[in-house]
Structures are given as C-alpha cells and as structure tokens.
C-alpha positions in Angstrom: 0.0 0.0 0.0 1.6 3.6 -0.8 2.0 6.3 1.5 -1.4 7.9 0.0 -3.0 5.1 0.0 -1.9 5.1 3.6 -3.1 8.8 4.4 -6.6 8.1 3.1 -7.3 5.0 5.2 -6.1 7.1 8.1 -8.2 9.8 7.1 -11.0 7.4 6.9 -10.7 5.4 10.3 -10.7 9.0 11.9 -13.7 10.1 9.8 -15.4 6.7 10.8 -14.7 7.6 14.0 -16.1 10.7 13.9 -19.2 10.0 12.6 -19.3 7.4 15.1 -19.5 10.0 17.9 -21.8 11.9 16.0 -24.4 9.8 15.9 -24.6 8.6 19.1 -27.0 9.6 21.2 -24.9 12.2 23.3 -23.4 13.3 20.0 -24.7 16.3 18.1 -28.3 16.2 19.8 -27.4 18.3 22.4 -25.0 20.6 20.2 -26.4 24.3 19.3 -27.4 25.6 16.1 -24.2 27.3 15.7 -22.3 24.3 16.1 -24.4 21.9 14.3 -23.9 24.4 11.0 -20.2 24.1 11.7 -20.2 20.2 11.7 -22.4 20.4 8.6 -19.9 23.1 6.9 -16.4 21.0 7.9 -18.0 18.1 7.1 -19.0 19.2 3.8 -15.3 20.4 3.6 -14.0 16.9 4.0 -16.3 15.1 1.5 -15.1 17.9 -1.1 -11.7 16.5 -0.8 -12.3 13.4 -1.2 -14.9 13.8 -4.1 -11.3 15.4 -5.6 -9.6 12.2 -5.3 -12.4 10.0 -7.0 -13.0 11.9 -9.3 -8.9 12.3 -10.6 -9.1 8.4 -9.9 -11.5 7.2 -12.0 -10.6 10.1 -14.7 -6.7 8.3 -14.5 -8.6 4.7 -14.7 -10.5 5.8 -17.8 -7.6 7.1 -19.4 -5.1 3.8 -18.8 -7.6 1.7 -20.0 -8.6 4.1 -23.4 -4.5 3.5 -24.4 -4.0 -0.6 -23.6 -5.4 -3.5 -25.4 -8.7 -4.9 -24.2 -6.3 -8.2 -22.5 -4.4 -5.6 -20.0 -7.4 -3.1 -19.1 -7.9 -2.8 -15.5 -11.5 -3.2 -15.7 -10.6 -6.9 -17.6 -8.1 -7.8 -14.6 -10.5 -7.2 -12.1 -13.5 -9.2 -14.6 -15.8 -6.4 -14.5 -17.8 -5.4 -17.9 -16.4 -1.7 -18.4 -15.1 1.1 -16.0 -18.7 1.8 -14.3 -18.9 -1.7 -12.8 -15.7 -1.6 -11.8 -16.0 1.9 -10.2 -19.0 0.6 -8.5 -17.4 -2.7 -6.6 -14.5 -0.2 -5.4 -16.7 2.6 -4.2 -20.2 0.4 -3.6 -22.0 3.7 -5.2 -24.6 4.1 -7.3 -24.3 3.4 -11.3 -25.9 7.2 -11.3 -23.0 8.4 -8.4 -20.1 6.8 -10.9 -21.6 8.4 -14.4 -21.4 11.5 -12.5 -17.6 10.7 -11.2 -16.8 10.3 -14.6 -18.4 13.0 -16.2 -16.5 15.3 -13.6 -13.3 13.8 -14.6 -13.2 14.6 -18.3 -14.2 18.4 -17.3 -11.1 18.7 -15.3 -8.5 15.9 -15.7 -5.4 16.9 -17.9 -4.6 14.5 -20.4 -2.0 13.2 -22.2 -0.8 14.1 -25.7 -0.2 11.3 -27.4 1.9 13.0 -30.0 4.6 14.5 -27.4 3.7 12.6 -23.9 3.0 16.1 -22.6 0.3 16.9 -19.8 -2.5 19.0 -21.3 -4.2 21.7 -20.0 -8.2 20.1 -18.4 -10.9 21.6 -20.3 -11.3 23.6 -17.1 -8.5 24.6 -15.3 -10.0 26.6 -13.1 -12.5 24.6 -11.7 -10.2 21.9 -11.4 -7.6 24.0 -9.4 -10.8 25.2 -6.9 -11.7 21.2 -6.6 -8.0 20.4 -6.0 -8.0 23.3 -3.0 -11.7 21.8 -1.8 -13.4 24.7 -2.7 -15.7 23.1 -5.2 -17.2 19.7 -4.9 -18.8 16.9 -6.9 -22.0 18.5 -7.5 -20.3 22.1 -8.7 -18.6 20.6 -11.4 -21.1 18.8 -12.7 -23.4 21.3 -12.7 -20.4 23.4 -15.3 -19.8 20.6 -17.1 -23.0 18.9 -17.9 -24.3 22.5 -19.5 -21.5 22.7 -21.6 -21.4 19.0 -22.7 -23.0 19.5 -25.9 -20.4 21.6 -27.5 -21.0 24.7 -30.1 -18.5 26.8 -27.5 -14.9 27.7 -28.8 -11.8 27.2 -26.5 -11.4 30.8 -25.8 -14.8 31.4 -25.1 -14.9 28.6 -22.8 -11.3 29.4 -20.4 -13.4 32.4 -19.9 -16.5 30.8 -18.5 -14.4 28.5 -16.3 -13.0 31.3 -15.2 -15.2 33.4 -13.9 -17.8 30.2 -13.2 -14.5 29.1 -10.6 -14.5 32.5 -9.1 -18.5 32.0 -8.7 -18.0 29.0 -7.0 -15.4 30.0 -4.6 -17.2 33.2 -4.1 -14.3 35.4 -5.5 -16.4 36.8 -8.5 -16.5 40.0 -8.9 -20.1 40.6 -7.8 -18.5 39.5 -4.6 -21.8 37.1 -4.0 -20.6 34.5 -1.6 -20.0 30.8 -2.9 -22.3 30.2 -5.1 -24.3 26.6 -4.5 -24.5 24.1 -7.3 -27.9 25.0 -8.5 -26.6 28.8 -8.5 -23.5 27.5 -10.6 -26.0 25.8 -12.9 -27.9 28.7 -13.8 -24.9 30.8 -14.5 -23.4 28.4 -16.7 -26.7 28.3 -18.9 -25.6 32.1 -19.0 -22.9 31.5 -20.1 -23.3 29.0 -22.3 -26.4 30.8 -24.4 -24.2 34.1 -24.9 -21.5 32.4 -26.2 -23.2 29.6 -28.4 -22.8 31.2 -32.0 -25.8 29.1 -33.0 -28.3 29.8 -29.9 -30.7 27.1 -29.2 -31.7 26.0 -32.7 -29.3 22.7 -32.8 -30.6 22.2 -29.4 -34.5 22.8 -30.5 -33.6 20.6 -33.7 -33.0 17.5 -31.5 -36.0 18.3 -29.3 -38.0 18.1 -32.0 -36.7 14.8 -33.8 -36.5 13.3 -30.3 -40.4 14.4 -29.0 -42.5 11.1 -28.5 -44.7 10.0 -26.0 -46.2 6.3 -26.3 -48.7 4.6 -24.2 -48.0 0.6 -23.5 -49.9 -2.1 -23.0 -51.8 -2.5 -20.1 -49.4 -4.9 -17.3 -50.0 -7.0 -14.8 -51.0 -4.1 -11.9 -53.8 -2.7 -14.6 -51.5 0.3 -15.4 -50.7 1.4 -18.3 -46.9 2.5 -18.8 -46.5 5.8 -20.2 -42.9 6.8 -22.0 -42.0 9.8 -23.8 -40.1 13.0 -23.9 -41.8 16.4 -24.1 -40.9 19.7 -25.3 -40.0 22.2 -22.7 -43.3 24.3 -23.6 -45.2 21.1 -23.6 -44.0 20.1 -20.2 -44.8 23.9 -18.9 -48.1 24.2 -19.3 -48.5 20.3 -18.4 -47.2 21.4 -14.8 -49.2 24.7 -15.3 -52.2 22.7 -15.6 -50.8 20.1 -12.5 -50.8 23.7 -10.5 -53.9 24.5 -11.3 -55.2 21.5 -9.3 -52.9 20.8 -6.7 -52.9 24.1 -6.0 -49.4 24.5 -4.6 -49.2 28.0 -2.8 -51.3 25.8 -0.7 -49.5 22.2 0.1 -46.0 23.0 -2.5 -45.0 20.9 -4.5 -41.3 19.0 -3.8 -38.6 21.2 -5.3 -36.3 18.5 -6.3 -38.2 15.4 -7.3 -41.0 13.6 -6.0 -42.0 13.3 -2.4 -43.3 10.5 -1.1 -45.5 10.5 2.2 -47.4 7.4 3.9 -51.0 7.6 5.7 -49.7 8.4 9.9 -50.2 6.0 12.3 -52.6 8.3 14.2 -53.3 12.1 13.2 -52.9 14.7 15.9 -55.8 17.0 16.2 -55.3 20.8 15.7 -54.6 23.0 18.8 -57.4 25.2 18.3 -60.1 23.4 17.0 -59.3 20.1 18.8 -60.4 18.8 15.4 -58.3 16.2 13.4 -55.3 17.9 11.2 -56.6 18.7 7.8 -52.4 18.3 6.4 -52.6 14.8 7.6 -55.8 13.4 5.8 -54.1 13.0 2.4 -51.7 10.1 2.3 -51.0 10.1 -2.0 -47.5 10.8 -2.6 -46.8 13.5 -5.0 -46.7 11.1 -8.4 -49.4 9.5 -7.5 -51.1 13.6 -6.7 -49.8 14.5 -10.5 -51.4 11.0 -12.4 -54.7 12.3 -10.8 -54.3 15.8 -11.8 -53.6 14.4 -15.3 -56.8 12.5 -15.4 -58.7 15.9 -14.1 -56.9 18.0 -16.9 -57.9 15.6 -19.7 -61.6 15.0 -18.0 -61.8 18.9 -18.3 -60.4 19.1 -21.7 -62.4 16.9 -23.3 -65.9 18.8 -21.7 -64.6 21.8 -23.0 -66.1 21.8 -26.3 -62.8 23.0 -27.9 -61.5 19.8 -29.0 -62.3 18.6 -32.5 -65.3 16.0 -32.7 -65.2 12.0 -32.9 -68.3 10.8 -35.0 -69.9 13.8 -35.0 -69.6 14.4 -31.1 -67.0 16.0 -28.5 -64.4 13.1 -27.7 -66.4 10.7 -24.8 -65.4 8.0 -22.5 -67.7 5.2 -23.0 -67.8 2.5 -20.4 -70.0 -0.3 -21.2 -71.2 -2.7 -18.1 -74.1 -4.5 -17.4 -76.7 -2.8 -15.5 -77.3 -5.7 -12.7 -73.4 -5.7 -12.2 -73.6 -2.3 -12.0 -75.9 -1.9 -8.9 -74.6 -5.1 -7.7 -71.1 -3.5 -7.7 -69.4 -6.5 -8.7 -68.4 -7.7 -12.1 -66.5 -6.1 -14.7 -67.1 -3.0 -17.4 -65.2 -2.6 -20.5 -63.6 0.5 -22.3 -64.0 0.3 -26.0 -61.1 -1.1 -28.1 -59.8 -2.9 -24.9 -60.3 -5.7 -24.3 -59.0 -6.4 -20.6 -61.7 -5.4 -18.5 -62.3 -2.7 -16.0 -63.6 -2.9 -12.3 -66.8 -1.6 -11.2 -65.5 1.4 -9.6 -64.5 2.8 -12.3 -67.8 2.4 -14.2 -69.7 3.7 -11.4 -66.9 6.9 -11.3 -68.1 7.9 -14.9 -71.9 6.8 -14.4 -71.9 9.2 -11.6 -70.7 12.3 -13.5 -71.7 11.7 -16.1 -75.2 10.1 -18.4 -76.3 7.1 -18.6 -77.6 5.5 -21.7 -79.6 2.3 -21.0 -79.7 0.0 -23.9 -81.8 -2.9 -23.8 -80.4 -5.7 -26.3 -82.8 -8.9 -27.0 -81.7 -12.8 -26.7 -80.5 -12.5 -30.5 -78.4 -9.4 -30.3 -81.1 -7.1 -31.2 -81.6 -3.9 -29.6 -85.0 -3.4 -28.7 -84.6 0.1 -26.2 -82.6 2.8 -26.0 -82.7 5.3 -23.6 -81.0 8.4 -22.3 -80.7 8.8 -18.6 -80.0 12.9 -17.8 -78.4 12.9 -14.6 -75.9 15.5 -15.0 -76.1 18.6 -12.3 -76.6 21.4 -14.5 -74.6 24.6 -14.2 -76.5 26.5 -12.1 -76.4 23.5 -9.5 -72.8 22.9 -9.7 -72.1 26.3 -9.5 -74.4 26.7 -6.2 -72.7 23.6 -5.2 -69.3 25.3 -5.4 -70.2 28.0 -3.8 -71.5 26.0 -0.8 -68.3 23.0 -0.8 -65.6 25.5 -1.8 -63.7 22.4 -3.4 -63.5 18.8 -2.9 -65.4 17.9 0.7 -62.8 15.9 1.9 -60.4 17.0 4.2 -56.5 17.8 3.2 -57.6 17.6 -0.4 -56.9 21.4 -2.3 -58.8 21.1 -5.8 -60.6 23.4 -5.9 -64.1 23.6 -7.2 -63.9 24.5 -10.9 -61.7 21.0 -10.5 -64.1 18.8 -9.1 -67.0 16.5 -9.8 -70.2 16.2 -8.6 -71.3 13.3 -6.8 -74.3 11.8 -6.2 -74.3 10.8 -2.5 -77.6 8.5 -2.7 -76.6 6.6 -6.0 -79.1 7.8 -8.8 -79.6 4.3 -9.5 -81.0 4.1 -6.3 -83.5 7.1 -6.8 -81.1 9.6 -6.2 -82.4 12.8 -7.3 -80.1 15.0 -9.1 -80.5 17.8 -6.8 -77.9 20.2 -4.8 -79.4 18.5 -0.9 -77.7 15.1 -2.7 -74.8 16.7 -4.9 -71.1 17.4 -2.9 -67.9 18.3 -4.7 -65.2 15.3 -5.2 -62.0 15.4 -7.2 -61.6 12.6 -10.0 -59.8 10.6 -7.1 -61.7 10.8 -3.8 -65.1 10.1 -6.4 -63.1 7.2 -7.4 -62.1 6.2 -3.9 -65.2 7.0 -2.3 -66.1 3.5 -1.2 -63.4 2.2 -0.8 -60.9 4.5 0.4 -62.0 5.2 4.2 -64.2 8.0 3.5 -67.7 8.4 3.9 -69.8 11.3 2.9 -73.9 11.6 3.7 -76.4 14.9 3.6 -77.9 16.1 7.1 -80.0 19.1 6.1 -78.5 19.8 2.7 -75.2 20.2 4.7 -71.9 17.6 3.4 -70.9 15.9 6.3 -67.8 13.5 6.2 -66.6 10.5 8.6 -62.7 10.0 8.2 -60.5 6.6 8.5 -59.5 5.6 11.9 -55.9 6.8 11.6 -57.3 10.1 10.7 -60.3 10.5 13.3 -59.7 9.0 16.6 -63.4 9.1 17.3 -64.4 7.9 14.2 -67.5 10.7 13.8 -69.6 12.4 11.4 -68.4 16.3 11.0 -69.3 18.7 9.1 -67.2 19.8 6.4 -66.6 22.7 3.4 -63.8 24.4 1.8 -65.8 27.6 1.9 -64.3 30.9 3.0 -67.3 32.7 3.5 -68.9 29.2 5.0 -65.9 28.8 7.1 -66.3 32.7 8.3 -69.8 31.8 8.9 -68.6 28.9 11.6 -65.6 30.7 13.3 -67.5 34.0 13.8 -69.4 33.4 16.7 -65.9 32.3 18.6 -65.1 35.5 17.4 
C-alpha cells in the first residue's frame, strides 16, 4: 500500500470515528445551532476533498484503459464489464454516483498528448484547481460541465466561463456574491453557455424536436398502463401549469427537487385550536401519485370543454359499457371500447356518476330493442351553487378546488337519487373514485356535506361537518369571534 493510500485509510478510520460520535446519542443532539452548521460546513469540507480524489481516480482509470489492449485493461483484470462496474465494486456507489464521477473527470482531468507525452491543460482549469484546494465539490462541477457537454463553445470562449464560473464558486467573482451553490452554478453556466453559443438554441430545438414522442404501453400486470415519452419544454410547462392549477401548490408545495413521497400516519394529531383532526394529515397520496390524478382531471376537463375537434360527429367521450345488474350489484367487470381487458366496477360507477347514462336494452339474438338516455348530469347553475357551498373537494387535506371537481351523487341515482344540490357534494376525479373504498364516507344532514374519516385520521371515528368555503368557514368561526 503507498503512502497515499496510507493517508486516506487514516483519514477514513478518523472520519469513521467521527461519525461514530456523532451519531450517538450524546453526540450532536445536544450541540447548538451554531455548532451543528459548523459540523455540517467541515463536514461538507472533507467530503469535497475526497470527491477530488475520486473523481482524478477514475478520470486516470478511464484514461489507462482508453490507451491498452482490451487483454491488459484494469476493468478486464478485475473481470468487470467496463469502467462503471468496476467503479462501483470499489466505491459500492450508485451506477448514477459513478456516471457522475466520470463525467467530472473529463471536465477537469489533464490528459496526455499522445503525440509528445506532454500533460494537457483540463478543459477547465480553473474549476479543477478550486476542486484540487476543496473549494468546489462533486456536484459544482457537474453542474459546469453537464451544461457545456454539448459543445457549439470555442476554447477561448470557454477558459473564460471556467474562469469566472470558478470564481462564482469560490465566491471570489467580482459581484463578490458568496459561494455560489450548485444550483446557482448551474444557472450561470446556462448564462454562459447561451451568450457564447454562436448558433443559440436552434441545434438544441432541432434534436428536441426529432426526439419528441410519447407512447402509451400495454396494459401490465397491476392494470397500469406504462406511459414513455419526452416532451418539449413548452409542452412540459403548461402540463405542470395545468398540474398547479389543481394541486394548487401555494397551498400544500409541490417538492422542489423530485418527488415526495409520504405514507398515511399512524394516528393524526388533532389541531390545537379546534381540537379537530389535522386537515395536512388526511391526504396520504405521494406526490406522483397527486400528479397521475391531476392528469386524469386536466384531460376530464379538456375533453368537456367543447374545444377539441369531434369524434363521430360528437366532443371526444369516454364510454364504459357494463351491465346494469353488475352495476348496482357492484361487482363484475365494465369494459372501455377497443380494450379488451376489462375494468372494475368502480371505475364504471366513477363515470356513471358524473356523467349520463344511456340504458340499452339488447334482445336474446343481439337485437336492440330500447334505447334510452338517462339525464343525470347537475346542470350549471347547480354545480355552481354547489361550489359555492363546498368551496372544493369535501374531503379534508384535499386542495382542488371547485372548478376541479366532480359532482357526486351521494344517494346513487340508481338508487332514486335525485339529481338535486341536498344530494350533490364536490369530489376530485380521485376521492369520487375512492369513495367506497378508500375510508371516507360522505352523507347529507339538512342539505349540509358531512364526512366520517378513517380511523388513523379521526380518533373518534365521527360524522363532521365539512366545506372548503371561505365565507362558510367565516360563517362557523364567527361566533368564537
């Protein structure tokens, strides 16, 4: 083992013993906030430094094995595939950890010419002098290089952007703005990179638009249907405008940096004030699963809106066919035209709810003898009276709001139902889906929505009374008031 080899295992057994300490229970628990931001701060410091050495380690791996025969490559002694399994076994990272490693690598490792045997300047020598000091870490010279990976930048043009991205990062630049954090470094590298890009963002909007696709698969073994694609920037925008528009995040914020997955709480604690349970607590989706259900309200909404061209004559409509004794059985299957792997009930009853019902009455032979148009759709003036009263979807922690919603029979119209605003409350696509079978209950007492959570929700299990109102909600508070 060589003398650096050496100081890094020494390096490591202190670290290890370090963390250690920190972790136990009289460790940093009892520390201050001052103290705890320094740990975090050195700590950071250290991991910098050795991000360095990986990263000039696997960019000197790469480079033995690019000049020998495929007999003598280090990855073939060591019987691993190619340089990102071998990274892998030696660091036990991630194959997404080691791309990165060796992305970094080719930004700042010099090479050799293999004309002269002379060391080469790195692509950027600046950024690779600020990782050498620890000043810069993994993540801030990934963030450089992966902006300027697709080339269209001449050398000059790009000594200057390591430059003064290096003086960014170490908080030397001349705006004198502090180190800037790897997001910051990204967003200044885009800068960069579109000022001095002779050809702008046409070769870039060229492959976007060769490259555009999305594909639905065939229904699996779960009942989902994958969905694959790439979308255009301006595409994906107004998808997430219309994903806002639902979840309504100035209310419950969406996760900055990729999804954010939650799980329904063992018990929900009731709110201080109004010793009623938490509102925050009631929704257990995680965020994907908050975002497929937006989608099926955006396209739900889409398709009512009258704007979209016809099929046969009509605006585009889901049909679900299902017999009507499975129907108000609720058991057996429905079907979606051109598939033939059935649907469950729920489902059908979903659509049947919001929507009309056409009763067709077929004889033994096939022949249809009756057809009939059940209107059970609230009209406008209901659902907007409806909204006005609900203020969104009824049940609690949910934020659609009411232009979102559906309107759903609470006595089944099947059942005699009327289609009247004392039997109509406000669901979004997924608690109307859910509704009996996802813990909630909703009934009418007095024309008033009242809802009786899941245990792990409600302690008491009870029926309350519930709206999304603000002037309803005004109306309730003010005599505490």
């Amino acid at each position: 083992m060589t003398n650096f080899a050496k100081a890094l295992q020494a390096l490591g057994d202190a670290v290890a013993a370090l963390s250690s300490a920190a972790l136990a229970d009289d460790g940093l628990r009892d520390r201050s906030d001052d103290e705890l931001l320094h740990a975090l701060g050195a700590a950071a410091a250290v991991n910098r430094g050795i991000e360095a050495v990986m990263v000039e380690a696997v960019g000197l791996l790469r480079e033995r094995d690019e000049l020998r025969a495929h007999p003598d490559r280090t990855t073939t002694r060591y019987g691993c595939r190619n340089l990102n399994e071998l990274v892998q076994r030696a660091t036990r990272a991630s194959g997404r950890s080691v791309s990165d490693l060796a992305t970094a690598s080719r930004a700042v490792q010099r090479r050799i010419a293999t004309s002269t045997g002379k060391l080469l300047p790195a692509e950027f020598p600046n950024l690779r002098a600020a990782l050498a000091e620890g000043r810069v870490g993994l993540d801030a010279v990934i963030a450089v290089a992966s902006v300027f990976r697709r080339g269209g930048v001449g050398t000059t043009g790009l000594l200057a952007a390591d430059e003064e991205l290096a003086a960014a990062a170490c908080g030397t630049g001349p705006e004198a703005a502090g180190p800037a954090s790897a997001d910051e470094l990204r967003a200044l590298a885009q800068v960069w990179a579109a000022y001095l890009d002779p050809d702008g963002a046409e070769p870039v909007e060229t492959r976007a638009l060769r490259k555009r696709g999305l594909t639905l698969g065939r229904r699996d073994g779960d009942g989902l249907v994958p969905v694959r694609g790439n979308l255009l920037p301006e595409v994906a925008a107004q998808l997430r405008l219309g994903f806002d528009s639902v979840l309504n995040p100035r209310g419950e914020g969406a996760p900055p940096m990729g999804p954010c997955f939650s799980e329904a709480p063992a018990g929900a604690q009731p709110d201080d004030e109004t010793g009623e349970p938490s509102e925050a607590a009631a929704d257990s989706r995680s965020w994907p699963q908050k975002q497929h259900d937006a989608l099926a309200v955006v396209l739900a909404a889409a398709a009512a809106s009258g704007e979209l061209p016809t099929l046969g004559g009509a605006a585009p409509t889901l049909v679900v066919s299902v017999r009507e004794e499975d129907l108000v059985a609720g058991h057996g299957y429905a079907h979606l035209p051109g598939d033939d792997e059935p649907i469950s009930i729920a489902a059908a009853r979903q659509v049947a709810c919001a929507g009309a019902v056409q009763r067709v009455m077929i004889a033994d032979n096939g022949r249809i003898v009756s057809l009939v148009t059940l209107e059970r759709v609230f009209n406008h003036r209901q659902r907007r009276a409806i909204g006005l009263r609900d203020g969104g979807c009824v049940i609690p922690g949910c934020r659609v709001p009411p232009q979102w919603c559906e309107v759903h029979h609470v006595e089944e119209h099947s059942r005699g139902g009327p289609t009247h605003t004392d039997n109509g409350v406000l669901l979004c696509w997924f608690h109307h889906r859910t509704i009996d079978t996802g813990g909630w209950q909703v009934r009418m007492i007095d024309g008033v929505p009242y809802v009786k959570g899941p245990y792990w929700w409600d302690a008491e299990v009870r029926w309350r009374p519930v709206t999304k109102s603000p002037s309803r909600r005004l109306d309730r508070i003010a005599p505490r008031l």
